[in-house]
ZAMI-360936 format. One record per residue: chain; residue in one letter; residue number from 1; y, z, x negated of N, C-alpha, C, CB in turn. Coordinates in steps of 0.001 Angstrom, whole numbers, plus 524288, in hexadecimal, padded with zeros to 5 digits. Each point is the difference from the previous one (the first is absolute). Glycine has a CB too. Example, Ala and Ser with C-alpha at 12.3 -4.5 7.8 and 13.67 -1.06 7.14 Angstrom:
+---+---+-----+-------+-------+-------+-------+-------+-------+-------+-------+-------+-------+-------+-------+
: c : r :   k :   nyy :   nzz :   nxx :  cayy :  cazz :  caxx :   cyy :   czz :   cxx :  cbyy :  cbzz :  cbxx :
+---+---+-----+-------+-------+-------+-------+-------+-------+-------+-------+-------+-------+-------+-------+
: A : A :   1 : 7E9C6 : 81E78 : 7CC7A : 804A6 : 80000 : 8037A : 804B0 : 80000 : 7FC7C : 7FB6B : 804DE : 80764 :
: A : S :   2 : 808AF : 7F852 : 7F9FA : 804A6 : 8003C : 7FCCC : 80442 : 802DA : 80302 : 7FD8C : 7F79F : 7FB60 :
+---+---+-----+-------+-------+-------+-------+-------+-------+-------+-------+-------+-------+-------+-------+
END
This chain:
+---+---+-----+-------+-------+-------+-------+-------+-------+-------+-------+-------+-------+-------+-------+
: c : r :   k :   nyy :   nzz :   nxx :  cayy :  cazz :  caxx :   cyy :   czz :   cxx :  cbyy :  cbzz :  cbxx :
+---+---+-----+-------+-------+-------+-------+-------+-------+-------+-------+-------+-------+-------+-------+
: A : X :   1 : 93670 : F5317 : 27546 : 80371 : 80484 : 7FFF8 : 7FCB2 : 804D8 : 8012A : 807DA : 7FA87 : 802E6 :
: A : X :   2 : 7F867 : 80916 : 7F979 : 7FDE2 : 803DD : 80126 : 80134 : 804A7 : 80499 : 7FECC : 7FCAF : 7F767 :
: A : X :   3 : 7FF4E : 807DE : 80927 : 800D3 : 802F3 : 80245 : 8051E : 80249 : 8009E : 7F816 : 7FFCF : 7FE5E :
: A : X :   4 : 8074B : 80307 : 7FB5A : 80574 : 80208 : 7FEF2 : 806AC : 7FD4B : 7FEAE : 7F7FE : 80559 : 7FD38 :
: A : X :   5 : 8045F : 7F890 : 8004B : 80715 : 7F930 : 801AC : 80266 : 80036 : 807D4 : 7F851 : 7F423 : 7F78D :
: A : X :   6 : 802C2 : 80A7C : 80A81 : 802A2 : 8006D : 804D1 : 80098 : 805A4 : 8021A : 7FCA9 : 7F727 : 801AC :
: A : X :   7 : 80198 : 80C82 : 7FBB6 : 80298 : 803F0 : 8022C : 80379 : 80131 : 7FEBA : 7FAFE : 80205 : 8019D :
: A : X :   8 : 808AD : 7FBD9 : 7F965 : 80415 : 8012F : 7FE4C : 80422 : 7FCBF : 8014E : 7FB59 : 803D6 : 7FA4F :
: A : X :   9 : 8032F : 7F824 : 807D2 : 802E7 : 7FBF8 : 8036D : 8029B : 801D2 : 80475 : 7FA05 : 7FA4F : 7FD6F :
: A : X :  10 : 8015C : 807C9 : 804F9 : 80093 : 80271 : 805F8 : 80415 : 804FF : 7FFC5 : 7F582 : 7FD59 : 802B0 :
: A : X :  11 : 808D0 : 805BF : 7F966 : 8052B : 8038E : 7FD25 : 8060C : 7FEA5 : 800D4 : 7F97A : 800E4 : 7F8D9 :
: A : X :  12 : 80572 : 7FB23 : 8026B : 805B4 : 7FECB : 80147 : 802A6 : 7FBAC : 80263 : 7FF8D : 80475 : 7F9D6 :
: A : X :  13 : 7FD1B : 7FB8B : 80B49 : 802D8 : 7FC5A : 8046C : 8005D : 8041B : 804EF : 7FBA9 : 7F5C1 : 7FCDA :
: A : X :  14 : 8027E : 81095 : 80089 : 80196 : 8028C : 8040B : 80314 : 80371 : 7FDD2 : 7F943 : 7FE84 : 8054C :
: A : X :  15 : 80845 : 801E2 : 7F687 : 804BF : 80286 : 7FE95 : 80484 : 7FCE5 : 800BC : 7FB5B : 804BF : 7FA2A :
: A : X :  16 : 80496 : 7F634 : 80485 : 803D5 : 7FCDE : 800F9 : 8016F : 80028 : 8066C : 7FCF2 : 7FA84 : 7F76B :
: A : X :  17 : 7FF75 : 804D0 : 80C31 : 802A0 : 8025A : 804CA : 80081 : 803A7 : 802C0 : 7FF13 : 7FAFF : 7FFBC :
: A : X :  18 : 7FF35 : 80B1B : 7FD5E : 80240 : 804DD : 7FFEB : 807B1 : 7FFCD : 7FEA6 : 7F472 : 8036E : 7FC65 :
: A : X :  19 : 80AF9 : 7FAC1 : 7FFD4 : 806F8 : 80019 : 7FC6A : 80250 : 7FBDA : 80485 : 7FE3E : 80082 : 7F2AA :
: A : X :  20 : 80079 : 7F964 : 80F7A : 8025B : 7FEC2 : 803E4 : 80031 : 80536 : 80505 : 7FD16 : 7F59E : 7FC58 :
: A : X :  21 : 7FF97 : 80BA8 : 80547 : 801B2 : 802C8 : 80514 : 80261 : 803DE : 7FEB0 : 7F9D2 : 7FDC1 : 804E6 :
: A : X :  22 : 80507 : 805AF : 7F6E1 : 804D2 : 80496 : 7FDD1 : 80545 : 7FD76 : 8013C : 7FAA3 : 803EA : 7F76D :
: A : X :  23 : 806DD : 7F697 : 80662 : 80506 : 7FEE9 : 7FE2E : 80093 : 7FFCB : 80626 : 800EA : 7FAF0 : 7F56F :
: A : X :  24 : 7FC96 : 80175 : 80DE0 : 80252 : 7FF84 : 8051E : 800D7 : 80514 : 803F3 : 7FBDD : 7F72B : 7FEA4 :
: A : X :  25 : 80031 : 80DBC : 7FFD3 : 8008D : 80333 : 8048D : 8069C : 80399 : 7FC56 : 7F1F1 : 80111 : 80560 :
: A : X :  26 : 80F47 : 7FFB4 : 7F6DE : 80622 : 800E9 : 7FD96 : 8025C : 7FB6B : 80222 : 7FE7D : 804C6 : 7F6D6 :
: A : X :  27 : 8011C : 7F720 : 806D2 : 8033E : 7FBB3 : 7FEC2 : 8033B : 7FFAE : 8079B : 7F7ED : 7F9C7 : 7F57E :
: A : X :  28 : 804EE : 80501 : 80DC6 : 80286 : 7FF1C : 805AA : 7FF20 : 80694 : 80173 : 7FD08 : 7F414 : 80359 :
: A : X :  29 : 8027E : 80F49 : 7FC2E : 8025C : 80523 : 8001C : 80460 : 7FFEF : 7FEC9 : 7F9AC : 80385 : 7FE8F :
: A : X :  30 : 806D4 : 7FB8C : 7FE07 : 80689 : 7FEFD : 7FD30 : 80470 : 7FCB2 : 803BA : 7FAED : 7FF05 : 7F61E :
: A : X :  31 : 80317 : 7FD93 : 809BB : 80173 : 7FD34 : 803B4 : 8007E : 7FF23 : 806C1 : 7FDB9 : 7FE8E : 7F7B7 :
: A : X :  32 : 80080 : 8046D : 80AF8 : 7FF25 : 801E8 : 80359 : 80541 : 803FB : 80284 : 7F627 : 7FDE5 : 7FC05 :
: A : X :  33 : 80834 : 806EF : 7FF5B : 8044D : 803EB : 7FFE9 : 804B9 : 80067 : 7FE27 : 7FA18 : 802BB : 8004B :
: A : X :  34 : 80705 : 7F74C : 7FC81 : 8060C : 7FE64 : 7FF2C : 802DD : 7FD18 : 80481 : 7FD96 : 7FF25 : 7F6A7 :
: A : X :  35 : 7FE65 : 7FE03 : 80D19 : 80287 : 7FEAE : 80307 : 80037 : 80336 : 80706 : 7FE45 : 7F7C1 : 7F827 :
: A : X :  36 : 7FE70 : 80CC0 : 80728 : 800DB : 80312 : 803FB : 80408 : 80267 : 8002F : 7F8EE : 8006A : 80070 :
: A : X :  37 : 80904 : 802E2 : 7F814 : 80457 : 803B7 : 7FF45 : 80535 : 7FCFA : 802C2 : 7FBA5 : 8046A : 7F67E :
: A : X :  38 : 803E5 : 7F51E : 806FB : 80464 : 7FD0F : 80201 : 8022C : 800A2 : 804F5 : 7FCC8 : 7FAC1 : 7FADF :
: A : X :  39 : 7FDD7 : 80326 : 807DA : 80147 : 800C1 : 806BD : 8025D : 8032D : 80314 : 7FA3E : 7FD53 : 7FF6D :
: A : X :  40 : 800A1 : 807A9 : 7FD3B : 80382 : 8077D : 801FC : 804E6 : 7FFD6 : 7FE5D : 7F8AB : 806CF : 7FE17 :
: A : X :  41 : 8086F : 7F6D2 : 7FD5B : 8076F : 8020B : 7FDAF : 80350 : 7FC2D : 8025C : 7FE85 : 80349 : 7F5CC :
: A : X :  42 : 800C7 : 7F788 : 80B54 : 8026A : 7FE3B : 803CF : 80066 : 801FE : 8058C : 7FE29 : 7FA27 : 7FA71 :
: A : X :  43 : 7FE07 : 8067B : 80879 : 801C1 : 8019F : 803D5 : 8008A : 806BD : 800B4 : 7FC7B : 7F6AA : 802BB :
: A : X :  44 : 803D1 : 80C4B : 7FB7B : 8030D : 8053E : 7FEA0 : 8066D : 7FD0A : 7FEC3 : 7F642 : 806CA : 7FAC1 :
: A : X :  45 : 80B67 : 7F6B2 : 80364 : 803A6 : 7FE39 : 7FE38 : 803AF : 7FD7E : 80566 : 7FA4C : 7FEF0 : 7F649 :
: A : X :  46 : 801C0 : 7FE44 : 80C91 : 80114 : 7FD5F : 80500 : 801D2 : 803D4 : 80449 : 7F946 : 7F946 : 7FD91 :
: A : X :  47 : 803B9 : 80BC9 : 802CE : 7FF37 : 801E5 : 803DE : 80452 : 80532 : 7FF1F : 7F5A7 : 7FB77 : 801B8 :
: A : X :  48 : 80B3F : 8040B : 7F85C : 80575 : 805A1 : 7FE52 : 8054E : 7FCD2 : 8019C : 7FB7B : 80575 : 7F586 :
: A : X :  49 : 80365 : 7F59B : 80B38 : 80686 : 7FCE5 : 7FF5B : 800BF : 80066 : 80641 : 7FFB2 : 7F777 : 7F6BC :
: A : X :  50 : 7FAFC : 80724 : 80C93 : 801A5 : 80001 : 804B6 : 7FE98 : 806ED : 80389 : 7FE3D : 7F37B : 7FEED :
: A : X :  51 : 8015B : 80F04 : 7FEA9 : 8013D : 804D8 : 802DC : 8002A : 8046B : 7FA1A : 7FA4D : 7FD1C : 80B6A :
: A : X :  52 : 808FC : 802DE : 7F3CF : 80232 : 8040C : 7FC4D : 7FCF2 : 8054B : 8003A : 80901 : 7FBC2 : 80121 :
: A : X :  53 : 7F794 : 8054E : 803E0 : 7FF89 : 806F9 : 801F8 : 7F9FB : 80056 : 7FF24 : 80805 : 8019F : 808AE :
: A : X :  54 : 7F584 : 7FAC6 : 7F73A : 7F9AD : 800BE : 7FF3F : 7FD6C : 7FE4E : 7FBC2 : 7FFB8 : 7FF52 : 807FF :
: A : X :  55 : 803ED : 7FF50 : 7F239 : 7FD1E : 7FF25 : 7FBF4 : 7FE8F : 80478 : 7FDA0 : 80396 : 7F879 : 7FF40 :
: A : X :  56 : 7FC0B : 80C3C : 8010D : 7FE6A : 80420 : 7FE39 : 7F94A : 7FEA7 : 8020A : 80A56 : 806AE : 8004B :
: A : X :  57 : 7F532 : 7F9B4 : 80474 : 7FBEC : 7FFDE : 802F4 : 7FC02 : 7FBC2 : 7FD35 : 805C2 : 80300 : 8087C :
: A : X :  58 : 7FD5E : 7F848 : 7F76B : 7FDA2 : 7FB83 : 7FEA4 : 7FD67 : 7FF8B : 7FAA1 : 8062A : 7FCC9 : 805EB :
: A : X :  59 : 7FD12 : 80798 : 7F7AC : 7FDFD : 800CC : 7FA78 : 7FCB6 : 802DF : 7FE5D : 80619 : 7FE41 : 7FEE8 :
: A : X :  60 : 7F90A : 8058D : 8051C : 7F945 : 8030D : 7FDBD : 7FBA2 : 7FCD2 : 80216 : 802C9 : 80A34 : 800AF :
: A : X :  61 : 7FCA4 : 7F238 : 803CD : 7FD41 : 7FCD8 : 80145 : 7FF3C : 7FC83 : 7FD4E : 8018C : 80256 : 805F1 :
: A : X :  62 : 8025E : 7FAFE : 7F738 : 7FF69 : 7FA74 : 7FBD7 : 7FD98 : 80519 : 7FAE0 : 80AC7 : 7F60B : 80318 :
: A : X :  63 : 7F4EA : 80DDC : 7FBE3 : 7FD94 : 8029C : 7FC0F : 7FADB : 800A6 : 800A1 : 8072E : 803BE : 7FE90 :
: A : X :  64 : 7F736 : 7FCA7 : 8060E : 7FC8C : 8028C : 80392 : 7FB31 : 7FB8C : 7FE01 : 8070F : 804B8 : 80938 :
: A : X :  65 : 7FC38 : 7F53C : 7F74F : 7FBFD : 7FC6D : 801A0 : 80101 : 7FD81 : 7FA5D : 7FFC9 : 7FEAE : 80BA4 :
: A : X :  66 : 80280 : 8021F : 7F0A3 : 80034 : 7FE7E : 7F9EF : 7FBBF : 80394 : 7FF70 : 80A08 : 7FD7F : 7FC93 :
: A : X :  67 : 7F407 : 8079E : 80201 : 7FB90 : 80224 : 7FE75 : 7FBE5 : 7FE62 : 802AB : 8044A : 8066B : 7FD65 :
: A : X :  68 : 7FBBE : 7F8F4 : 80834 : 7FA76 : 7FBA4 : 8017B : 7FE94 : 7FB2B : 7FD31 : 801F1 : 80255 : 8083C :
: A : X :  69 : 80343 : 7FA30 : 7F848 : 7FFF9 : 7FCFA : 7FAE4 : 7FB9B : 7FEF7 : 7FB05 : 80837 : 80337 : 802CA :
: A : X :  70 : 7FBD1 : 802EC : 7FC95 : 7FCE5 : 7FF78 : 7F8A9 : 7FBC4 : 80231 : 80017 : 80727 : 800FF : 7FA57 :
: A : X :  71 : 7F7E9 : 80278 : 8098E : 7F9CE : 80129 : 802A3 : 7FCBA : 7FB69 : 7FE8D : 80313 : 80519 : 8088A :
: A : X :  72 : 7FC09 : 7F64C : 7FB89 : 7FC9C : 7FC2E : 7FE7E : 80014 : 7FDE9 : 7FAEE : 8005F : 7FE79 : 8080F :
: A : X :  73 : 803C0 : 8012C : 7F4CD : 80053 : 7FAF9 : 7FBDC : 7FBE7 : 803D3 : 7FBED : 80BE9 : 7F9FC : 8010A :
: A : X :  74 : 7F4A0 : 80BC3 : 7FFE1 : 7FE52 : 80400 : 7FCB6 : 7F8EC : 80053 : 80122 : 80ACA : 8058A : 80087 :
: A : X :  75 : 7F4D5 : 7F8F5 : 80435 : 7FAC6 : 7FFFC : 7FF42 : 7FCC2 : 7FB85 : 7FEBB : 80189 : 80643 : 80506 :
: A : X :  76 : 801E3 : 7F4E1 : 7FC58 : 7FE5B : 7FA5B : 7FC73 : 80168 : 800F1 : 7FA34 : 80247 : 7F92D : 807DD :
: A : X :  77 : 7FFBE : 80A73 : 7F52D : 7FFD5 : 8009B : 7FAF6 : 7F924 : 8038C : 7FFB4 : 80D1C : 80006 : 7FE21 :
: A : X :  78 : 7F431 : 80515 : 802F3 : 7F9D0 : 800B0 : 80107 : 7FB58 : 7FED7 : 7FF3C : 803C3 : 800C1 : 80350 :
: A : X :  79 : 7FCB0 : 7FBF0 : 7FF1C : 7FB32 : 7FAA1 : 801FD : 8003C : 7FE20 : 7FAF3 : 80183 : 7FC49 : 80A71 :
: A : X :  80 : 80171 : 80176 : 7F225 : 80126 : 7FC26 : 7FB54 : 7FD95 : 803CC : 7FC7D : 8090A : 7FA41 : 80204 :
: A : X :  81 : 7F8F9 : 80AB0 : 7FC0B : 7FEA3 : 80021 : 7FC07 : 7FA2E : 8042B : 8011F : 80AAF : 7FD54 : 7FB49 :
: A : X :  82 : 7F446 : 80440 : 80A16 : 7FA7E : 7FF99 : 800AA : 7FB74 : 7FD82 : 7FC94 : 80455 : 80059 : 8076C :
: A : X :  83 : 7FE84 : 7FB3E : 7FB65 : 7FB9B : 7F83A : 7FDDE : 801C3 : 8006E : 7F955 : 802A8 : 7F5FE : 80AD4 :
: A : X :  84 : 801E7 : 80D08 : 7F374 : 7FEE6 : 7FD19 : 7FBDB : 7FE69 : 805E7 : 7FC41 : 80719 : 7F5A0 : 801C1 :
: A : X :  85 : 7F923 : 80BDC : 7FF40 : 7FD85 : 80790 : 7FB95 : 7FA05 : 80041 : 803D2 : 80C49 : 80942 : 7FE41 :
: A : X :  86 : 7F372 : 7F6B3 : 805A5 : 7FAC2 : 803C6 : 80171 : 7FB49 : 7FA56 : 7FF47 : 80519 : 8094B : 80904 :
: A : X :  87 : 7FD39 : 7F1FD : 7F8D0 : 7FDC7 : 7FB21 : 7FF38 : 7F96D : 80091 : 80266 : 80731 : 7FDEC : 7F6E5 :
: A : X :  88 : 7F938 : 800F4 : 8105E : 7FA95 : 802B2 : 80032 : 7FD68 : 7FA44 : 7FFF4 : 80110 : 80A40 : 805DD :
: A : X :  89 : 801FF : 7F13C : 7FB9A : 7FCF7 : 7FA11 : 7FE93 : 7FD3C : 80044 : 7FB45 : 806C6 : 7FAAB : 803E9 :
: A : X :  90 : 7FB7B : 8056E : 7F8B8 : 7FB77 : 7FF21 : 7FB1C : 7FB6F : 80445 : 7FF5C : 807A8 : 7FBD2 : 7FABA :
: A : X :  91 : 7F8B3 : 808FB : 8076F : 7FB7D : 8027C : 7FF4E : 7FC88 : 80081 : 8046A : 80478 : 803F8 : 7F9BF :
: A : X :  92 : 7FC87 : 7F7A9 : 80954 : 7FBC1 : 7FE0D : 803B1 : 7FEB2 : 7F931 : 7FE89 : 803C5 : 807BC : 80849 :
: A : X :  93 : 7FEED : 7F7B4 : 7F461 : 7FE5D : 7F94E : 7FD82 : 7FD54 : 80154 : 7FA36 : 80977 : 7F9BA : 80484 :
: A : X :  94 : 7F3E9 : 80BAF : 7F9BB : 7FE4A : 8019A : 7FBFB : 7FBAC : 802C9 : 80405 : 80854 : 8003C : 7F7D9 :
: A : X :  95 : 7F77F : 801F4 : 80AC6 : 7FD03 : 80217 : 803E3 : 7FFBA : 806B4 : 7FEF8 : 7FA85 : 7F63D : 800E5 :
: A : X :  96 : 809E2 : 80A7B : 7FFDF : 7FECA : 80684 : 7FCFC : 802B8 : 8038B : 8069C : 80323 : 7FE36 : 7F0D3 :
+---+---+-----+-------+-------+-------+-------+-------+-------+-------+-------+-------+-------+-------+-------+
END
């Protein structure tokens, strides 16, 4: 096997786990922040039934902490398409 065969090997066994970790840092981002929204809207939900007079209150806080939320999932998107447009693995497995 030559040089360039295995460097093209090595290629694409590191693109192939560039596109896995893309999918995972979205994929459980996604997932993550569907089941936080749940939690927050349940208990906003919990906490309006048992004191009425303070779901106003309760509701800029459950807003408050939904944009923290989507804060993180937004910077694990980031990260993804970082790895997958700027791609600095392969131009240190090319040596540039």
């Amino acid at each position: 096997m030559n040089a360039d065969m295995s460097q093209m090997m090595a290629m694409g066994h590191l693109q192939g786990m560039i596109a896995l970790a893309v999918a995972l840092l979205i994929g459980l981002g996604a997932l993550g922040t569907a089941i936080g929204f749940g939690l927050l809207g349940g208990k906003l939900i919990e906490g309006s039934a048992r004191q009425p007079e303070l779901s106003s209150m309760l509701q800029v806080k459950m807003f408050i902490v939904a944009g923290l939320l989507d804060a993180v999932t937004m910077i694990g998107v980031a990260i993804a398409l970082f790895f997958t447009f700027a791609d600095p693995f392969t131009k240190r497995l090319l040596g540039h």
